[in-house]
Phi, psi and omega in degrees: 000129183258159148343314224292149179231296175209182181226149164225118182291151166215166214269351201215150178242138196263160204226359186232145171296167193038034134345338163212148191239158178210117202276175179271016177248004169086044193234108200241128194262106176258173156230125193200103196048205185262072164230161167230110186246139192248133198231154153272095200305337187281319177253063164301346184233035190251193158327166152199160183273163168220135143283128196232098169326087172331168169284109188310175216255171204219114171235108165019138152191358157152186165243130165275119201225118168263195206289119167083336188232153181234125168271085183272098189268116178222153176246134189286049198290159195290136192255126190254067192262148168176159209278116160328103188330334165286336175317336205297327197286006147288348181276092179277216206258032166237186154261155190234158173260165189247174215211082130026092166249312167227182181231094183296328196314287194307314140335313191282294198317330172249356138295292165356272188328278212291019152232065177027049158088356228021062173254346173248319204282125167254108162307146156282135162328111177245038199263117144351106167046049174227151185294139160305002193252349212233329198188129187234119159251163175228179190232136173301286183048216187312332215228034170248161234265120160264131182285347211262303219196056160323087135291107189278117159331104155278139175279145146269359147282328180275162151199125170282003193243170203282357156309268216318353175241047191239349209276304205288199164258156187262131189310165172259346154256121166011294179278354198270316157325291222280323184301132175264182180260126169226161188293186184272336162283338171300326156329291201279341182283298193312320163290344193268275196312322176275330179305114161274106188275308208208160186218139161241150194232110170305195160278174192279126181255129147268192198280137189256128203321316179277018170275008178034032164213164186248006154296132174272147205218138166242171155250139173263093142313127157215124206266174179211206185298278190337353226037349208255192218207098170273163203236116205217134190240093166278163157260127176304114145021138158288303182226185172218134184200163167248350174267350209241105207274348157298352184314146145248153196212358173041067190253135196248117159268164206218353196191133150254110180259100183305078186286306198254139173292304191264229176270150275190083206243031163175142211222166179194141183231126165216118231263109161285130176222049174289325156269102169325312183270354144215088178324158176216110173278141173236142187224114166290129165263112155281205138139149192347326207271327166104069126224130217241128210223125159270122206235150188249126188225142186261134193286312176302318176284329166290325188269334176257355167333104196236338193274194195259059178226151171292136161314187183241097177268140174262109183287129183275315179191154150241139191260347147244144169271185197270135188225203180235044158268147179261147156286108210261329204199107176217203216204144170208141173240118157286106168319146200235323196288335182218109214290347186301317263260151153248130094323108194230134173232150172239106185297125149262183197250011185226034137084342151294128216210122189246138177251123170273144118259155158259147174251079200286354169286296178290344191068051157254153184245174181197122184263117182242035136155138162262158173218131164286039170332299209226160209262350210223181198257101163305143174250299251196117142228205211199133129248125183244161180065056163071061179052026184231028177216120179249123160238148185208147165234195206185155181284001174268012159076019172246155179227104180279154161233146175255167178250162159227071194303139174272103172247153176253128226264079173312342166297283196264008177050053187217168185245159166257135180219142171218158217242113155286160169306154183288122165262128178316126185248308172215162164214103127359304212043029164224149158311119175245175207194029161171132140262146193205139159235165223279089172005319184270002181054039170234002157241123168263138161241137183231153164253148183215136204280199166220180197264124199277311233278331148329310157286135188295174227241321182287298170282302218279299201280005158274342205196019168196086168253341159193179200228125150279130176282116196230119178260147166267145172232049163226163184304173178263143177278145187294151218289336182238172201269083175265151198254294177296015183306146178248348138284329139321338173272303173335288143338299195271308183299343201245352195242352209233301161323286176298334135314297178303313202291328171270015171295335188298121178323323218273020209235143136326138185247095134258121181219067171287313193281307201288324164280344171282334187256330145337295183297317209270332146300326179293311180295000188254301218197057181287019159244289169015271227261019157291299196290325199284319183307309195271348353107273196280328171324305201273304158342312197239002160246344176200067180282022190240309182275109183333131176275357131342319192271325184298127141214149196311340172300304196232065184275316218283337172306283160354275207295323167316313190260013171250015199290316173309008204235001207230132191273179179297339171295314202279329207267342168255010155261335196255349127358293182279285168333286216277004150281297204253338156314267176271337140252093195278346198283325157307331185248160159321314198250107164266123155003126179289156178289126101243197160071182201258047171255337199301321168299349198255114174286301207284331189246057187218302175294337188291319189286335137350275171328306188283297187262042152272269188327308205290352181262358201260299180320304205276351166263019181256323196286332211262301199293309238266337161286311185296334166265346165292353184256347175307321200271325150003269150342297163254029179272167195260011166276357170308274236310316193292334178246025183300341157326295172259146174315089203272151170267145193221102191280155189266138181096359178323304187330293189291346181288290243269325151357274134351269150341309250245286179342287198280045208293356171253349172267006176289138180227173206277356177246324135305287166335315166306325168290295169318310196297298197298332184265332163303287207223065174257139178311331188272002193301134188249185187244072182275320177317309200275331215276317192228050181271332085038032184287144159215161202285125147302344184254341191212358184051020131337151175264162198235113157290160172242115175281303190243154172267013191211011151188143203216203188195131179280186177236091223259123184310324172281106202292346172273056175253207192250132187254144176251137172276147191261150134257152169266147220273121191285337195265308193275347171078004138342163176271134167294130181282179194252331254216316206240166181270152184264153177265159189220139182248053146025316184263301192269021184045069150266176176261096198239135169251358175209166217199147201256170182296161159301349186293332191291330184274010168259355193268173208250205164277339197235021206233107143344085176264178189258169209234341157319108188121211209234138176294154171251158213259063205231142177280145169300327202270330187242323196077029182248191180268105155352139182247111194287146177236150215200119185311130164306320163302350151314157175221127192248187204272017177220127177300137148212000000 
């Protein structure tokens, strides 16, 4: 039994190392020449979306003029469009067009223009306690590029602006005025400065208490020719659409950084939390000179940062010196078991690969090993499981994983690590030429080109010039069940691990990769993935009841009389699990009938049960919410935050319906809410506005039965009754007209949509009603999918 999972063809072959990403909405990115291809990991061999890459944008930069002759010099820069990465979660099971939101190129390029290139002007240092020998930057200040207050820098040999050259002599073309005359290295330092090799996306920064916003903001490293490295501050989305070209994204440069004498080939982020109250981003730097350097950015001063000034970089160490191998790739993880902790691997162009740790309280480094793995030019590494797993791939078409044990030195409060030997995990036999893994980190995808001259000429080498690979990335477990097996362990500890890694609210749940591998045991090793479910269920839900007494038959009784003690993440993972697991029958793609679930009759109804309550629970929480922002909403502490956005729930009416229905799931703290919005003064007839449903289709009155579907009643009873859906947050009738959100696992419907807050509360905990609602089902906690009625026509060819 192999790795191999599926293979999905692509239509363009990609040429660079890290060639593919794999976002947290379960969105796999290849880059290949100017196509961008978007894969659905669940539909690898379905639709996909292509981003298809404008014609660069052809910008000025001056004349070059020998004996006699004028060189009107422009340059082709490579154009650096692209979509913010949360838009890709518009891409459903069709092709969709993605939507442009800014062209940083053109931003970077005129800020250049208004500061002459920096060729006359010498920035000052702006690096924190660090020698000036060590690290050159450059600060912006007054003089970065406004759109508002367009300026040209004057120089003292130059001048770009257009008196000063009414001075010079005059050219015979037009454009040749406007242009200044500069020598052939200002050519090339100037080319060097707009050519862009490689671009990194930190992680999602949420809002820093002293920022006076509630927005989450990411940053875009982009490295070039030149060594040097911009620094660009987006703000997340409101909403995400592809029709609607007004979107903002508020993109900031925020830095210029000399990171490199030479080019700029590989780049990394990784987020510090040795202080709570002040995060520290860290950014690896690679580049050609073969040397590699760590830079440190105070997160709060990047997030409140409102005037027209550069951030402040701190250089942490360079940790390789310049040598004469280029730096093709590296990878770096701040560890969560040990927060001190840095893991930095580093790709080389001669196919060696050296592993760091940092100790970031003292700042000491440890080279704790090299290896000569592969024969060829790392393309692609990973760290996966909380830094103690290294994966890398290489143009000699193998793929390795490291073990990385972590100890902890108790004497001296410092770690020891050490690097087992590498195991071959697959060889491909082609170049590859990127690696990634799956948010649950139990799936690998690599891309690997293929060999044209191998294909046929007719089919193959058109429209399969390279392929993503999709692997599991623990060995495959053996066909029977030994419990001391070190791949059995293996397995269970990596499965368990990855669960538990998605308890954090504040993390995406996607576990897709994690259910996929669930399936792949049940069809494999079924007292496996039984025992290991039952193992972790009772660990995180009825840790109390001895596990003698647990079996998988009357674990869902247990798990039932503890609900009040299990916050809203477990309860959309345990969710998930009994959808797509243990009632497969419930999803679309069922599992084959085999394995010992098919025997257990008698613990199928019970699990059943359990997520009828458990879903009956998250809509006692979902009403209970929607009425603490009602009564909120109309307190006079609204006036005080009239500033900021309050969420304002929908759908009262159809709540008290509800209640009025489910009179044994009402509980005492509803009534009590209710009792307070009856007879509070300020009370509006929100309850009354929509007591009144009618049928989209025939304006029939529509009752309300159900909160999640419903049928009109048409006065002529032999007419046809239709059937509706209804809204999961609000219980509303779904419009027929406008598009709606879909949730892929529990199929509901949504036309509104709750804050993140919701997804952050406890069973009994008091939330703040602030901020922008998000696009997440109330019932799984995954992300939603916009869906757009087929009889729409929509306002982009597409």
């Amino acid at each position: 039994m192999d790795s191999h999972i599926q293979t999905t063809p692509l239509i363009e072959c990609p040429s660079y190392p890290d060639s593919v990403a794999w976002s947290e909405e379960n969105l796999v990115a290849v880059a290949s020449g100017s196509v961008v291809t978007i894969l659905n990991p669940a539909l690898a061999s379905g639709p996909r979306g292509l981003i298809k890459l404008p014609p660069g944008r052809i910008h000025s930069i001056g004349v070059v003029k020998e004996e006699g002759v004028s060189l009107l010099c422009v340059l082709l820069m490579g154009l650096l469009n692209f979509t913010v990465r949360h838009t890709v979660n518009t891409v459903l099971s069709g092709w969709s067009p993605f939507l442009q939101v800014v062209d940083i190129s053109k931003i970077f390029f005129d800020y250049l223009v208004s500061t002459n290139f920096d060729e006359i002007r010498q920035s000052k240092s702006n690096f924190d306690e660090v020698p000036a020998s060590q690290t050159s930057g450059v600060e912006g200040g007054e003089d970065i590029y406004s759109p508002n207050s367009f300026r040209v820098k004057a120089g003292k040999g130059e001048n770009l602006g257009a008196a000063s050259l009414k001075k010079r002599k005059s050219f015979k073309s037009q454009n040749e005025r406007r242009l200044p005359v500069i020598t052939a290295e200002l050519y090339e330092s100037r080319n060097a400065m707009l050519s862009s090799l490689v671009v990194s996306w930190s992680s999602v920064l949420g809002s820093f208490p002293r920022s006076c916003t509630h927005f989450n903001y990411t940053i875009l490293a982009v490295g070039g020719k030149s060594g040097k490295i911009s620094l660009w501050r987006f703000r997340q989305p409101e909403y995400y659409t592809i029709e609607d070209r007004s979107v903002s994204v508020d993109a900031k440069l925020v830095g210029i950084l000399q990171a490199h004498e030479e080019w700029v080939s590989s780049l990394g982020w990784g987020l510090v939390a040795l202080d709570p109250s002040k995060p520290q981003l860290l950014l690896g730097t690679g580049s050609s000179d073969g040397s590699v350097r760590l830079w440190m950015i105070d997160v709060e001063e990047l997030l409140t940062l409102s005037e027209v000034k550069f951030i402040s970089i701190q250089l942490l160490r360079e940790v390789i010196s310049v040598t004469q191998i280029p730096i093709s790739t590296l990878s770096m993880a701040v560890t969560l078991a040990y927060p001190d902790l840095l893991v930095l691997a580093v790709g080389k162009g001669s196919g060696s690969l050296e592993a760091w740790v940092c100790h970031l309280s003292s700042r000491k480094f440890e080279r704790v090993g090299v290896y000569d793995a592969h024969d060829q030019l790392v393309t692609g590494l990973a760290c996966a499981f909380d830094g103690c797993r290294l994966y890398s791939c290489s143009q000699d078409g193998n793929i390795y994983s490291w073990d990385l044990c972590i100890e902890v030195q108790k004497e001296s409060h410092s770690y020891s690590v050490k690097v087992d030997e590498p195991r071959k995990l697959a060889d491909l036999s082609d170049p590859c030429f990127g690696l990634v893994l799956a948010p649950g980190n139990l799936v690998i995808a690599v891309v690997r080109s293929f060999d044209v001259d191998l294909l046929n000429p007719m089919y193959q080498a058109r429209t399969q010039k390279s392929a993503v690979e999709f692997l599991w990335a623990l060995d495959p477990p053996p066909l029977s069940y030994h419990s001391d097996s070190q791949t059995i362990v293996d397995w269970r500890s990596k499965i368990f691990e990855s669960l538990n890694y998605f308890m954090n609210p504040e993390r995406p749940l996607v576990l897709s990769d994690i259910i996929s591998a669930l399936i792949f045991l049940w069809q494999n090793v079924p007292c496996l993935m039984e025992n290991l479910l039952l193992d972790w269920l009772s660990s995180n839900f009825i840790s109390e009841v001895p596990m003698p007494s647990l079996s998988f038959e009357n674990i869902p009784i247990h798990i039932q009389s503890h609900f009040d003690e299990i916050n809203i993440r477990k309860i959309h993972i345990l969710n998930i699990v009994c959808r797509r697991l243990i009632l497969p029958e419930m999803y679309k793609e069922e599992p084959p009938k085999n394995g010992n679930f098919q025997d257990m009759i008698g613990e199928k109804s019970l699990w059943h049960k359990l997520l009828v309550y458990s879903e009956n629970i998250v809509r006692v929480r979902l009403v209970g919410f929607s009425l603490e922002a009602a009564l909120f909403g109309s307190s006079e502490s609204t006036e005080a935050s009239s500033s900021v956005e309050v969420w304002s729930p929908v759908g009262l009416a159809q709540m008290r319906k509800w209640m009025v229905v489910n009179r044994n799931l009402v509980n005492d703290h509803l009534s009590m809410l209710l009792s307070k919005i009856d007879g509070s003064s300020g009370r509006d007839n929100s309850f009354e506005h929509d007591e009144l449903e009618t049928c989209g289709f025939c304006l029939s009155f529509v009752p309300f039965h159900s909160p999640d579907s419903a049928s009109c009643r048409p006065a002529n009873a032999s007419a046809t009754s239709h059937k509706l859906t209804r809204c999961a947050v609000s219980m509303k009738l779904s419009s027929l007209t406008q598009p709606q959100w879909y949730c892929i696992c529990c199929k509901r419907w949504a036309s509104h949509l709750l804050p993140e807050s919701f997804f952050n509360t406890t069973a009994h905990q008091s939330s703040a009603f602030l901020g922008l609602p998000k696009a997440l089902c109330p019932f799984c906690g995954i992300l939603l999918q916009r869906y757009v009625p087929n009889f729409l026509l929509s306002k982009l060819p597409v």
